[in-house]
Structures are given as structure tokens and as C-alpha cells.
BANUTI-50464 format. One line per field, with one value per residue (C-alpha): x, y, z. Coordinates in nm, 4 decimals. Layout:
N
px	X|...;
py	Y|...;
pz	Z|...;
REM end
This chain:
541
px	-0.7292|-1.0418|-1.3685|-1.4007|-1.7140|-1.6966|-1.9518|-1.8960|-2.1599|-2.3152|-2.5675|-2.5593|-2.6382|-2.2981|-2.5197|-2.6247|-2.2820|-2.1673|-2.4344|-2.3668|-2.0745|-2.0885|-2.2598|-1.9214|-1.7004|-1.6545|-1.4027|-1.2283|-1.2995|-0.9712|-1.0430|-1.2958|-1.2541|-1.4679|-1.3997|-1.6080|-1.4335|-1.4401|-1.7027|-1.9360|-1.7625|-1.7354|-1.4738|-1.4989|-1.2880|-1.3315|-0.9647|-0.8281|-0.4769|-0.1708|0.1145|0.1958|-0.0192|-0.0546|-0.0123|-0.2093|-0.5475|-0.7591|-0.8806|-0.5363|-0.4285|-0.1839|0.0615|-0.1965|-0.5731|-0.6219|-0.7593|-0.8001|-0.9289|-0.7483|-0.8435|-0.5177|-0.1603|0.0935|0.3682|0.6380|0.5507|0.9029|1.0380|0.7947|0.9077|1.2789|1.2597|0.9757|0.8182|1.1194|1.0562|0.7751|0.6691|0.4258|0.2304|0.2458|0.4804|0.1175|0.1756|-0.1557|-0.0460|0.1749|-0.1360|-0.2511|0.1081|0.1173|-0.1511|0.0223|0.2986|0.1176|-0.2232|-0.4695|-0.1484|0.0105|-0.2324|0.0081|0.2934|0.1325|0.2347|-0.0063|-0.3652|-0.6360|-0.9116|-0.9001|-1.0819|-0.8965|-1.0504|-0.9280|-1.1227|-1.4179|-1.1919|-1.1495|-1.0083|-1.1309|-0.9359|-0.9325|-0.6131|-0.5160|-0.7148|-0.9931|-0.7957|-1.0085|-1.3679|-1.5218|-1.8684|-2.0081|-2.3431|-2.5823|-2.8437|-3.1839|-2.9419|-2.6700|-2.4428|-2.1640|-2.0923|-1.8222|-1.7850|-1.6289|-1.9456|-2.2434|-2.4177|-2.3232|-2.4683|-2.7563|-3.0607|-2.8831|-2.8281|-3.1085|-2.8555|-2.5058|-2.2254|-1.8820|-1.6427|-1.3994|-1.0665|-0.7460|-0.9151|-0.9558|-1.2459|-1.2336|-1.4818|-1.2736|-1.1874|-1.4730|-1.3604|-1.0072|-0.8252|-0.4888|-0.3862|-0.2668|-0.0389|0.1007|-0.0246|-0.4135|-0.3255|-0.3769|-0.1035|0.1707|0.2018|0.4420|0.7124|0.8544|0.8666|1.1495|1.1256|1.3522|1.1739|0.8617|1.0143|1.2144|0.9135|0.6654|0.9302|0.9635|0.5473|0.5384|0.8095|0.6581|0.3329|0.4856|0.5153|0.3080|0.3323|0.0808|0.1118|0.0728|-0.1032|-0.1354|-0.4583|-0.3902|-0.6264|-0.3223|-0.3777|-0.0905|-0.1272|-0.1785|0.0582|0.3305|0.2826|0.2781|0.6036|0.7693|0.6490|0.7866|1.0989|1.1530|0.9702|1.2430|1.5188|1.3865|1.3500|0.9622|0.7394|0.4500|0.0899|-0.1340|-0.4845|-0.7097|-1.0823|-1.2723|-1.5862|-1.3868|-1.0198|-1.0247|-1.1706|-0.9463|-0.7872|-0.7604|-0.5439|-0.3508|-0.3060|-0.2004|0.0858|0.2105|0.2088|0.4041|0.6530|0.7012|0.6995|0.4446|0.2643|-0.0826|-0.4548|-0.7283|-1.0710|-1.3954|-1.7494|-2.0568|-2.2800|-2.5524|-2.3138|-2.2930|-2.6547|-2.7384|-2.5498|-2.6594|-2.8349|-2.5382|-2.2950|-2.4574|-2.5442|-2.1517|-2.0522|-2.3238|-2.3815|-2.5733|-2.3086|-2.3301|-1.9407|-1.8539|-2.1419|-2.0543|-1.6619|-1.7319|-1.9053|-1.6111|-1.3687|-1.5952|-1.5291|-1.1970|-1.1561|-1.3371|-1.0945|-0.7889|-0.8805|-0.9986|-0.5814|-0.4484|-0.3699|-0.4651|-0.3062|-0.2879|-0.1300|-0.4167|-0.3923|-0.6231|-0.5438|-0.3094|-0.5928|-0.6874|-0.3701|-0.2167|-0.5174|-0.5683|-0.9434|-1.0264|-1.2659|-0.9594|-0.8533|-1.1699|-1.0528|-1.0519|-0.7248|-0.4629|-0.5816|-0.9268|-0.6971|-0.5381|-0.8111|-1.0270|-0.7113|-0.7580|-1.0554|-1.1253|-0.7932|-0.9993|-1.3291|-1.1469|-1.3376|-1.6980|-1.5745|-1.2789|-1.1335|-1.5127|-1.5033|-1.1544|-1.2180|-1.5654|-1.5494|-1.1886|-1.3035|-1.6656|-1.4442|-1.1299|-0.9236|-0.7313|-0.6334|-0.3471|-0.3056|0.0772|-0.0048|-0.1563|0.1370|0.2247|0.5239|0.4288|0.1324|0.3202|0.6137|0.3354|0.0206|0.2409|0.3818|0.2739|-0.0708|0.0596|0.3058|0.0169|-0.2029|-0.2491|-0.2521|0.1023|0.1960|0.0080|-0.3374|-0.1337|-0.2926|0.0074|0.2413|0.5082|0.4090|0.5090|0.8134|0.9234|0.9197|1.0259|1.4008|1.4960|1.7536|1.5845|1.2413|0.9378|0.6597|0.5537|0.5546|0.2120|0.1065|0.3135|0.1836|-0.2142|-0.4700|-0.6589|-0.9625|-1.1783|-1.2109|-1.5720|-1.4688|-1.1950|-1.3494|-1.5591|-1.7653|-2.1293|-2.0954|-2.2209|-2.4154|-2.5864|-2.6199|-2.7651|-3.0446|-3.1291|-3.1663|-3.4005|-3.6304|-3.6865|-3.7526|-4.0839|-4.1245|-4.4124|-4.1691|-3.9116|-4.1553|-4.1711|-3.8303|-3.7879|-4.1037|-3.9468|-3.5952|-3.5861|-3.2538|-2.9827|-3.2811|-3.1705|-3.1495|-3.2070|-3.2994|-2.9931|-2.9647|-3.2774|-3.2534|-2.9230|-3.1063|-3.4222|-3.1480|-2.9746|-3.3176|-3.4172|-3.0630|-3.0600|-3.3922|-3.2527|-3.1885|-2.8644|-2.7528|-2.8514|-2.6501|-2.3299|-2.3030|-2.1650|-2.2363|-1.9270|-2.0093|-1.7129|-1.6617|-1.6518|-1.8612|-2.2254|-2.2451|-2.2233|-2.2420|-1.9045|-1.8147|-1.4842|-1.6163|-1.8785|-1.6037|-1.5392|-1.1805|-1.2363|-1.0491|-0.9878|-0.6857|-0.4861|-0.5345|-0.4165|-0.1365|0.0260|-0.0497|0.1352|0.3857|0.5029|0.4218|0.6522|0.9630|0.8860|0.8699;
py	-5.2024|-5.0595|-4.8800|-4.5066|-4.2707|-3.8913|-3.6549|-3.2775|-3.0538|-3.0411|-3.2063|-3.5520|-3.8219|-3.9809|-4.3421|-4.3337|-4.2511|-4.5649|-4.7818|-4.6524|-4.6850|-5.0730|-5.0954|-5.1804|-5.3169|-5.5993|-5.3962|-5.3223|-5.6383|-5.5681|-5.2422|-4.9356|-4.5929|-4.2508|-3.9205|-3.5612|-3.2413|-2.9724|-2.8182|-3.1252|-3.2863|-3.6867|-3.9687|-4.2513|-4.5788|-4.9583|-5.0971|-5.4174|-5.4238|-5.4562|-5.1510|-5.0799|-5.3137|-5.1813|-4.7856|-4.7516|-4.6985|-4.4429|-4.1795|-3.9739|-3.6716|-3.4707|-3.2204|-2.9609|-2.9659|-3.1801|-3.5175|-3.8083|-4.1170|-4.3097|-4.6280|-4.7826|-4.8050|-4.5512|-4.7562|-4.4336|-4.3519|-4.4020|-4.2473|-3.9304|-3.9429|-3.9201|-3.6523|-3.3750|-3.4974|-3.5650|-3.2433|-3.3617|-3.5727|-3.8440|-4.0872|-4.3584|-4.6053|-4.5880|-4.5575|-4.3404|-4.0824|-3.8948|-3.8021|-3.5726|-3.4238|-3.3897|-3.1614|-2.9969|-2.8779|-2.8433|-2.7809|-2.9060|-2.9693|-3.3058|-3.6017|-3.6360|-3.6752|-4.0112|-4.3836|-4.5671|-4.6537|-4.4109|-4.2983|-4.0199|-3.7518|-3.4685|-3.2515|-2.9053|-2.7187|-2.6320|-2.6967|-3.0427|-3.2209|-3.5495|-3.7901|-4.0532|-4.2213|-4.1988|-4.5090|-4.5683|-4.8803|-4.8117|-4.6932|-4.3888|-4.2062|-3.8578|-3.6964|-3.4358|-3.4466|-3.2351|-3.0350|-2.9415|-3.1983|-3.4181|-3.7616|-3.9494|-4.3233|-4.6402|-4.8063|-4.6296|-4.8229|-4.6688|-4.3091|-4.4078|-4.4225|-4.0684|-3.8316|-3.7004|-3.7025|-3.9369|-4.0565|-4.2066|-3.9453|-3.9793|-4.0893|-3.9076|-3.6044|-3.4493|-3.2142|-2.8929|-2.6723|-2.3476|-2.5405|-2.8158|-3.1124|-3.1144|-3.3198|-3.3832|-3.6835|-3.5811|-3.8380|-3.7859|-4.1299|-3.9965|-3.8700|-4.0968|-3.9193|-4.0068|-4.3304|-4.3454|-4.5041|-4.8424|-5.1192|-5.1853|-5.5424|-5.5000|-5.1866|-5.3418|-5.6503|-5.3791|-5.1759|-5.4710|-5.6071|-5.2814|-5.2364|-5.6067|-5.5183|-5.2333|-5.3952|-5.6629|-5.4004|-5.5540|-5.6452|-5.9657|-6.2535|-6.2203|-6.4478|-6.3930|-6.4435|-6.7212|-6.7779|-6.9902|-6.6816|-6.4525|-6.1827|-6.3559|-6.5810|-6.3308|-6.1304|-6.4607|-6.5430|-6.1784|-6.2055|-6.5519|-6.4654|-6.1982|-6.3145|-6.6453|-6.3809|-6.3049|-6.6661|-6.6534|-6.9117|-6.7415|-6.8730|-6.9038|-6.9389|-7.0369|-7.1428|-7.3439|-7.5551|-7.8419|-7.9579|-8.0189|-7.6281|-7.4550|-7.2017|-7.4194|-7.6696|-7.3700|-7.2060|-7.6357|-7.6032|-7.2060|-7.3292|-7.6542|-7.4711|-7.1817|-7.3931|-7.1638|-7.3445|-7.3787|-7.3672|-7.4650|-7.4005|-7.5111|-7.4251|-7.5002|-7.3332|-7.4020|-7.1969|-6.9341|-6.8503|-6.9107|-6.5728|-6.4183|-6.1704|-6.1265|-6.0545|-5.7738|-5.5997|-5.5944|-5.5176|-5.2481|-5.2892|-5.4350|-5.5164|-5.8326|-5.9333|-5.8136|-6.0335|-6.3446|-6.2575|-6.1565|-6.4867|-6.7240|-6.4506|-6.3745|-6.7834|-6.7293|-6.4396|-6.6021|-6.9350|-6.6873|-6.4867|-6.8177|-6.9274|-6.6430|-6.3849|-6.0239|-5.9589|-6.0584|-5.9532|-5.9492|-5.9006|-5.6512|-5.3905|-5.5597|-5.6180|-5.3109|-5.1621|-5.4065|-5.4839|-5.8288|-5.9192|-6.0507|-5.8277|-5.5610|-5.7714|-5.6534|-5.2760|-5.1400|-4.9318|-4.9021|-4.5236|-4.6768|-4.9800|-4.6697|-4.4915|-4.7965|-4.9082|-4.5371|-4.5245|-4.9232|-4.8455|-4.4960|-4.6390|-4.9850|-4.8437|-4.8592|-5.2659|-5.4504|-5.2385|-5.2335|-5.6327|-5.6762|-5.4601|-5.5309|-5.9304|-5.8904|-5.6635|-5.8529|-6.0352|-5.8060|-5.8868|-5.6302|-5.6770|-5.4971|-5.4762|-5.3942|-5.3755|-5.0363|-4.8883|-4.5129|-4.6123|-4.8551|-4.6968|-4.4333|-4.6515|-4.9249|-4.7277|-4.5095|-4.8058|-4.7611|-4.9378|-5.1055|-5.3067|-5.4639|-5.5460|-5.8826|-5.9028|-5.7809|-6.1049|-6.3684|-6.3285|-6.3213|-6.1036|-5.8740|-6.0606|-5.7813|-5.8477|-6.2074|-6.1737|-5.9150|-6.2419|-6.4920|-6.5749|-6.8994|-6.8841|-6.8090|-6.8875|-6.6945|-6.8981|-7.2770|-7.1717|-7.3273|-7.0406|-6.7978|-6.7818|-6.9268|-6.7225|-6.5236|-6.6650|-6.4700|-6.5224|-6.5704|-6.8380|-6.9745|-7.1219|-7.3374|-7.2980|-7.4778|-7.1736|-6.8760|-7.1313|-7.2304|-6.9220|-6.7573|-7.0238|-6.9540|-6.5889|-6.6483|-6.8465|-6.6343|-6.3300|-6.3671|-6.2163|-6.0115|-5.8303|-5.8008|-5.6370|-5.3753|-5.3287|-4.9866|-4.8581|-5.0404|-4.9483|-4.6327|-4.5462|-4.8097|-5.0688|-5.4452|-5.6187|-5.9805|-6.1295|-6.2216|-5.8483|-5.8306|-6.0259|-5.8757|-5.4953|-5.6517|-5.7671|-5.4006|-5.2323|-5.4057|-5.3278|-4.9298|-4.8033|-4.4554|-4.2988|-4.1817|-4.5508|-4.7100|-4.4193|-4.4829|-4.8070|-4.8327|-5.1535|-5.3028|-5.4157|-5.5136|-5.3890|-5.4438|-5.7901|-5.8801|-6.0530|-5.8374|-6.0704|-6.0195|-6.3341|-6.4048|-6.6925|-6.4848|-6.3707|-6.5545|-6.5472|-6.7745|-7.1351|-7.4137|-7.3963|-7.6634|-7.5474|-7.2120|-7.2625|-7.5399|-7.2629|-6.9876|-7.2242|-7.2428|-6.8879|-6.7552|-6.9545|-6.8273|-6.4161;
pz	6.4086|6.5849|6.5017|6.5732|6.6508|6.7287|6.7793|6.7210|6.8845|7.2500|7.4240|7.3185|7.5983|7.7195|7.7804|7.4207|7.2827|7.4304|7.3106|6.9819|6.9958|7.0812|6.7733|6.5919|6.8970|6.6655|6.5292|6.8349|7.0478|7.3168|7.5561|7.4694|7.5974|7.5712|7.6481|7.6480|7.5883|7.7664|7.5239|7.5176|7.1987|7.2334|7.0783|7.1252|7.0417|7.0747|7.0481|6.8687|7.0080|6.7560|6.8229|7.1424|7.4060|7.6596|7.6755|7.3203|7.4695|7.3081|7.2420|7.3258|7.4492|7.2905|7.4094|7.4638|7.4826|7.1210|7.1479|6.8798|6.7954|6.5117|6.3245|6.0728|6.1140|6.0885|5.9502|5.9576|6.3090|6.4070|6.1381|6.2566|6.5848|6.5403|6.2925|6.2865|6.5864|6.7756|7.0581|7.1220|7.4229|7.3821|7.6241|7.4147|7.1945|6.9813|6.5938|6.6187|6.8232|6.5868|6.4382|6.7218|6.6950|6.3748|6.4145|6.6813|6.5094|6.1189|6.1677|5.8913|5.6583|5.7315|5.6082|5.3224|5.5451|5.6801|5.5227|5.6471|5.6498|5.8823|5.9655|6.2037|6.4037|6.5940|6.8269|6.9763|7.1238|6.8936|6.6024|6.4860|6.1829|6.0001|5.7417|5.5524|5.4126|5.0105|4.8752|5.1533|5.2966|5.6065|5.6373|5.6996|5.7255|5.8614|5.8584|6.0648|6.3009|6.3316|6.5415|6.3511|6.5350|6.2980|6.3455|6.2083|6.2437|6.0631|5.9971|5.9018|6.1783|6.4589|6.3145|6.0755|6.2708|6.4698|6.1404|5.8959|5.6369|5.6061|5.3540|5.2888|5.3890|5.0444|5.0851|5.0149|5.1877|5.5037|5.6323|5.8985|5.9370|5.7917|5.4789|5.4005|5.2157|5.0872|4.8750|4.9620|4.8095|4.4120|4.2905|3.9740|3.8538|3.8808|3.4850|3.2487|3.0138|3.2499|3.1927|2.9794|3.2059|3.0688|3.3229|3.4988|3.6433|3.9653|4.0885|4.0683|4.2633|4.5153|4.6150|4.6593|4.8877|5.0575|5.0719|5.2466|5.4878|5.6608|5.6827|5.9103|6.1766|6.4509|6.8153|6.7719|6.5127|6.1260|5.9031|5.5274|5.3189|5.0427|4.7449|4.5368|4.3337|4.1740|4.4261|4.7063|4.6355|4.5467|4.9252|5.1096|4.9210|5.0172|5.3428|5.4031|5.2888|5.5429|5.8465|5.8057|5.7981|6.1330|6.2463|6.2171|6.0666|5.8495|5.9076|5.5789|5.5396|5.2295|5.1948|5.0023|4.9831|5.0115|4.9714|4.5778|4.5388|4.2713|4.5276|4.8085|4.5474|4.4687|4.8039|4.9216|4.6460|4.7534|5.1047|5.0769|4.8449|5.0657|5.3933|5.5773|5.8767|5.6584|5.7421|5.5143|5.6138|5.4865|5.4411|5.3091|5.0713|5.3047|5.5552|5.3452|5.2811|5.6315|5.7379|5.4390|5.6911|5.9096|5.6320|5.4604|5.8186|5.8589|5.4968|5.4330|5.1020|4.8872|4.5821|4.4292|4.4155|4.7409|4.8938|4.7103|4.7746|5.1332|5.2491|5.2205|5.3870|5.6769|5.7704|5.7076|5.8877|6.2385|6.1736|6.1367|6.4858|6.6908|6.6152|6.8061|6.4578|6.4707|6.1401|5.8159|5.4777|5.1297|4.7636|4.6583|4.4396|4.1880|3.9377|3.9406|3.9241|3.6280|3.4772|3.5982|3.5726|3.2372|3.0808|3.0369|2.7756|2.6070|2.5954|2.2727|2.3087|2.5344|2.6244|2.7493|2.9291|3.1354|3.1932|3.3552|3.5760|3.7556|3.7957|3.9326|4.1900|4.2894|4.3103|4.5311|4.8543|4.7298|4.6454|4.7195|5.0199|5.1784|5.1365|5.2802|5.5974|5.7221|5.6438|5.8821|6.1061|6.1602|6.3596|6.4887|6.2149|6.0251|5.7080|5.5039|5.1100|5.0178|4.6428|4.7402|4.8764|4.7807|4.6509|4.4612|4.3245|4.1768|3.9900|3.8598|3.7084|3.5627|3.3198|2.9529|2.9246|2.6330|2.8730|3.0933|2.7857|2.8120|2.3945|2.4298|2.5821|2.3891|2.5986|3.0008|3.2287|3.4706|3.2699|3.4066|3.7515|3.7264|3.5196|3.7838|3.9702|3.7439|3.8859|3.8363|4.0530|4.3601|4.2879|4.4142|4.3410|4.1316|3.7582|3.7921|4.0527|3.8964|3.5529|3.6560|3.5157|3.6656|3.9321|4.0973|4.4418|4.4922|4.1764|4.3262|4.6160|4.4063|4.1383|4.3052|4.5673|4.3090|4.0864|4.3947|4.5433|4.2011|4.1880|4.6106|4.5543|4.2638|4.4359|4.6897|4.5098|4.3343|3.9434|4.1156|4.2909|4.0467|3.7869|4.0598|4.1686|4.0695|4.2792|4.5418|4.4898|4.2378|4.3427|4.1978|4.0763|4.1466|3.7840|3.9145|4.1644|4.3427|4.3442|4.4643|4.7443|4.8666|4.8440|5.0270|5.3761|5.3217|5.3279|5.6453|5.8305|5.6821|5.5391|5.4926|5.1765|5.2266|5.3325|4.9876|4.8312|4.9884|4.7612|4.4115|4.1947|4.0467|3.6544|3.4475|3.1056|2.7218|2.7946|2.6984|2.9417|3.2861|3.5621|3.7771|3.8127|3.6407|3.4401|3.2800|3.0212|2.7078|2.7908|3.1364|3.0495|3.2281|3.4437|3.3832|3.0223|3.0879|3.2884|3.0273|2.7318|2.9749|2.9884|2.6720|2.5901|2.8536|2.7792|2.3892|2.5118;
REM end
């Protein structure tokens, strides 16, 4: 919902705060606000408007002398208010400003007690506290000046060229000065040897539904992202359902490179089926490489999926905001979580199936998470991701690994995710969309978009230059020349050190071949094959 930059220490120039600052109004497009303590510390916000109008301008004052600048959504605010907060008096019907109260009345303790997703810096005095919510839903970086001086700000932009040194501030923790980095997210799910639950098909259907539900809160239109994928599919469908309780039509949105593109066929069929007021958007691959440049200054890294993933939702996202939505509902997570992508098949035991479903839903900032802000928020979109509710976190990665093998299940990938969803009577989804296997997004659009995109890169990278790639680059050597090419845009954007080390390379798995497209494993099929085999395979289970 906005973009955030605070600056703990004295001296710095208010002027160059601001233009700083401005750096990442993209984020925050609707009002911007600054304010200097009364010992020289600055926060500063730039707003994108969604809870509370017009009395949610920030940064914000609590009851005393604390101050705070917040980036997310609180969805319990409410529930805060009426209940531990509920002597308090606030300025504002803000979600964010429980925060500042929160701190009020706990101190450093209460990050845990937020359900939401944040980013947050709160300043008292010469104390101050910094967080970052469970999963790293929302962005966040700090570093130090020649002078001692911390920064923290959403995008590494806004601070790179000011700090010697700078990284991603790691979610699930919060820093303070008396206690350094602490971790205060430890779900019970983080070990691998409890997951021994079995599935149990309604709860998983229950606390989706409940995860969707509180992400509608919103005081601007809501729009969901829809690939015609499972996930995607399966939050549009939730959504639907209750916004038409409320006598609301849902918006949808899918992209493609034109209208016969595998997702944008399968977003055409969700849409009609669910009856949301649909929008399918186009682009060309000559499009795409054209803001090549652009894209990675926004994104900030220099990862081969998320640039090929984040070109066709950085259209999307501009078509979504030039209709009026502020808002919209994404997938990510549930591959990670379930076990989705198709190399997991490749796992040689259910033990190493476990483990790699951890660690790809802890390590979803450095990739998918980074991808689904900044490609939003490039242009003031926010995007939210039920799948990685708390809730539902802890009831679904603690299932039994041996219950989301797909080998279990005759080769179908989250095979319990869409039987929690299989009912007949009232149904969710197409079977066609609800047992289709698995696409990749940066797939999905169209298959000429990487091919083409592959071959681009390589001609403009030279083998002179890739034979000295690791004088170039030593740390995290590009190993082609797509990757190449991608590290030589990142380079000219942040030249610093500490900015190439802030990204991690996604590389599936148990495959020879390591290329992350989706179609690079043996197990990729033709659709319409797949879906007719899943077919018969499900009515047989």
C-alpha cells in the first residue's frame, strides 16, 4: 500500500530526504508526508490509499511521543482495537496505526500479534523499532552511512547510493537497537518432523476461504490476478463467491501474448464460469524487451524467473490501475507450499519433498513475493497472496509429505488442494481448470515470449564477455547469457556490492536440465493431454 523510508541518526538534509524519498513514490502514488523528530530522526511515507481515505495519512503519531511509518495491511486491526487496544485513543480509522500502539502498550513484543502483511518503522525518542511481516509479503531493506546513520526503506533505491553498506532486512523479524535482529516468527510448521498431520479436505477448503475473506478488507475496488491456473483460479473462485454474497461483481484480469495464449484460454473459461466482469490484456514480446531496462530498475534483481515472470505482470499491473483497482487478490505460495512445480516430482523421498517445500515458502521473498510486489507496486498496485496466510500455513505444510507427492496420485501435482475443492454439488472451478497441470506463469502467457526472449539476450551478450563473466561478476557469476544480460541492466541501476548480494537465484531441483522454466522438466505435457489423463485418473482415486 505505500513505500516507506526512515532515517535514524541526525543531521541528514530534510531536501534530500524528500528526493529520496520520491525515488519510490510509485509505490505510494496518492498523498506523501514527512516528518523530523524532535532529535533529528526522519520518516517518511508516500501513500497509496486503500483503509481509511482520508484520515490515514502518514507517518502517525501515537498516543505519546512515538511516531511510525507502515507499509501492508493490518487485516485484525479491528479486532486490535476492540480488545487490547481498546483504551486507547487513536487519530485514525487507519489499519496501520495499531502498530504505533501496539508498541505503546508492549514494547518490542507484539509483531507476532499482527495478521497482516508490514513493513514498519517506529520511532520514540532515540529508541526505535523495525519489522518485517512472517514471510516477507512486503519489502524491506536497511543499511549505514559513513556516519553511523541507519536507513530503512522498501526499495533499496531510495538508500543505495546513501549507505556504505545495505541488505534485505529478513522477514519474520524485527530489529531495536537493545536487542539486534530478532526472530519472532517460529511456527511450528518450520520442522520438517511435524508433518505428520493427515489432510483433512474441509479445513483446507475452510481456512482458504477464511484467508480470502479478510483480504477483501478494502475501502477501494478489488480485482483478482487470473492465470486460468489452479491457484489463481481457486482465489478468484472464493473471492467471487463472497463478494456476490455482498452484491459485488469481481473484476479479473489475465495476460497473454495474444487471445489463444494457454493462460489467457484458461483464465477466458474461469471467468465465464464464475461470471466475473473479465479483462484480458495483451502484449508483445517486442513490449516486453523494450522495458527490459525499466523492469529490473523496479524489481532489483537480477533473477532469471522473476524477470521473465515479472514482464507480463508489470502490463498487467498498469492495465489493472488505469481501470480504477487498487487491489487485487494472487496465487503465490501454493506451489511452494504443496509442492506444485514439477521438478518436486523428482524428489527422491518424501523427507527431501518436506524439506524443499520449507525452505522454497522461506526463501518466497528473494523470488516470488519480490516479483508480485514491485511489478504491482511499479505502478501503485498492491497485491495480496491468501495461500500464505498464518493459518493456513500452519494446517497445510504440516500434511504428511507423502499426501502431496504427486506419485501418490498417479503423477497430479496438489492433488489435495483440488480435491479439497472438488464438490460436485456446488462446483468451484471447470474440471478442466481444476485438475490442469501445472504452467508456469512466465509459460503460460505463451511459449514464443521466453523462446524469444532467450535468443534476444544471447545476441546481445557477446562470448567475449561471457568467457569473462566471473572477473566481471565474481559474486553470483551469470551462467548464460540471458543471465548475463539481466546482471549487466542491474549493474548499471546498483553498482554496489551489497546490492548484487541482496539477490538469490532460483534453480529448481533433481533436473539436468536447470533452466526454470516449467517446460524444461521431462514431466511438462501438453495440456489438453494432461487434463484428459487427470480426468480419468481422478474419477479412478
Amino acid at each position: 500500500m505505500c513505500g516507506i523510508l526512515a532515517i535514524i541518526g541526525k543531521g541528514k538534509d530534510e531536501a534530500l530526504v524528500k528526493q529520496l524519498s520520491k525515488r519510490i513514490s510509485h509505490r505510494g502514488p496518492d498523498e506523501s508526508d514527512l516528518h523530523v523528530t524532535e532529535k533529528g530522526h526522519i520518516l517518511s511515507h508516500e501513500r497509496l490509499s486503500i483503509v481509511d481515505l482520508n484520515t490515514g495519512k502518514q507517518p502517525i503519531q501515537g498516543t505519546s511521543d512515538a511516531w511510525m511509518v507502515h507499509n501492508g495491511e493490518i487485516y485484525n486491526h479491528q479486532k486490535l482495537r476492540d480488545t487490547v487496544l481498546k483504551h486507547h485513543t487513536f487519530r485514525t480509522t487507519s489499519d496501520s496505526e495499531v502498530i504505533v500502539h501496539l508498541y505503546e502498550e508492549y514494547g518490542y513484543g507484539f509483531c507476532d500479534m499482527l495478521d497482516g502483511i508490514f513493513a514498519f518503522v517506529v520511532i520514540d525518542g532515540d529508541d526505535f523499532i523495525a519489522g518485517r511481516d512472517p514471510l516477507g509479503v512486503k519489502p524491506l531493506y536497511y543499511g549505514l552511512d559513513e556516519r553511523g546513520r541507519i536507513y530503512f526503506s522498501s526499495e533499496m533505491k531510495a538508500i543505495a547510493d546513501q549507505c556504505q553498506t545495505f541488505s534485505t532486512f529478513p522477514p519474520g523479524h524485527y530489529y531495536t537497537p537493545q536487542t539486534g535482529f530478532v526472530k519472532y516468527y517460529r511456527p511450528q510448521w518450520e520442522d520438517a518432523a511435524k508433518a505428520t498431520c493427515e489432510a483433512e479436505l474441509a479445513a483446507i477448503r475452510e481456512t482458504l476461504t477464511g484467508a480470502v475473506q479478510k483480504r477483501l478488507m478494502s475501502d477501494v475496488p478489488i480485482g483478482v490476478l487470473l492465470s486460468g491456473g489452479l491457484d489463481s483460479s481457486l482465489t478468484s473462485s472464493i473471492a467471487a463467491r463472497l463478494m456476490k454474497e455482498e452484491g459485488q461483481k469481481l473484476h479479473s484480469f489475465s495476460i497473454g501474448l495474444d487471445a489463444m495464449a494457454p493462460d489467457v484460454v484458461a483464465a477466458r473459461k474461469v471467468a465465464e464460469f464464475l461470471g466475473t466482469q473479465h479483462h484480458e490484456i495483451y502484449f508483445t514480446i517486442e513490449q516486453g524487451i523494450e522495458i527490459l531496462d525499466k523492469l529490473i530498475w523496479h524489481l532489483e534483481t537480477y533473477d532469471v524467473t522473476s524477470v521473465r515472470a515479472s514482464t507480463p505482470m508489470y502490463f498487467l499491473s498498469k492495465a489493472i490501475t488505469d481501470r480504477g483497482i487498487k487491489v487485487v487478490l494472487s496465487g503465490e505460495g501454493a506451489d511452494e507450499i504443496f509442492g506444485g512445480y514439477l521438478y518436486f516430482r523428482n524428489a527422491p523421498t518424501a523427507a527431501d519433498f518436506q524439506k524443499e517445500t520449507i525452505e522454497r515458502v522461506q526463501k518466497l521473498f528473494t523470488a516470488d513475493l519480490l516479483r508480485a510486489d514491485k511489478s504491482t507496486m511499479a505502478h501503485g498496485l498492491e497485491a495480496r497472496v491468501p495461500f500464505l496466510d498464518k493459518e493456513f500455513l500452519e494446517l497445510a505444510i504440516k500434511i504428511k509429505p507423502e499426501e502431496k507427492q504427486p506419485e501418490t496420485y498417479n503423477g497430479i501435482e496438489k492433488y489435495i488442494l483440488r480435491k479439497a475443492f472438488d464438490t460436485p454439488e456446488q462446483p468451484y472451478l471447470p474440471d478442466e481448470v481444476l485438475w490442469r497441470q501445472k504452467e508456469q506463469f512466465s509459460d503460460g502467457v505463451g511459449y514464443n515470449w521466453i523462446d524469444t526472449l532467450i535468443a534476444y539476450c544471447a545476441a546481445q551478450v557477446t562470448d567475449a564477455e561471457m568467457e569473462l563473466a566471473e572477473e566481471r561478476f565474481p559474486y553470483n557469476t551469470p551462467a548464460t547469457k540471458e543471465a548475463y544480460y539481466y546482471r549487466s541492466i542491474f549493474h548499471k541501476h546498483f553498482p554496489q556490492v551489497s546490492a548484487a548480494q541482496t539477490v538469490r537465484k532460483w534453480i529448481p531441483k533433481w533436473q539436468a536440465n536447470t533452466d526454470p522454466s516449467g517446460r524444461a522438466n521431462a514431466a511438462h505435457i501438453k495440456a489438453d493431454t494432461a487434463i484428459s489423463q487427470q480426468k480419468i485418473i481422478k474419477a479412478a482415486v
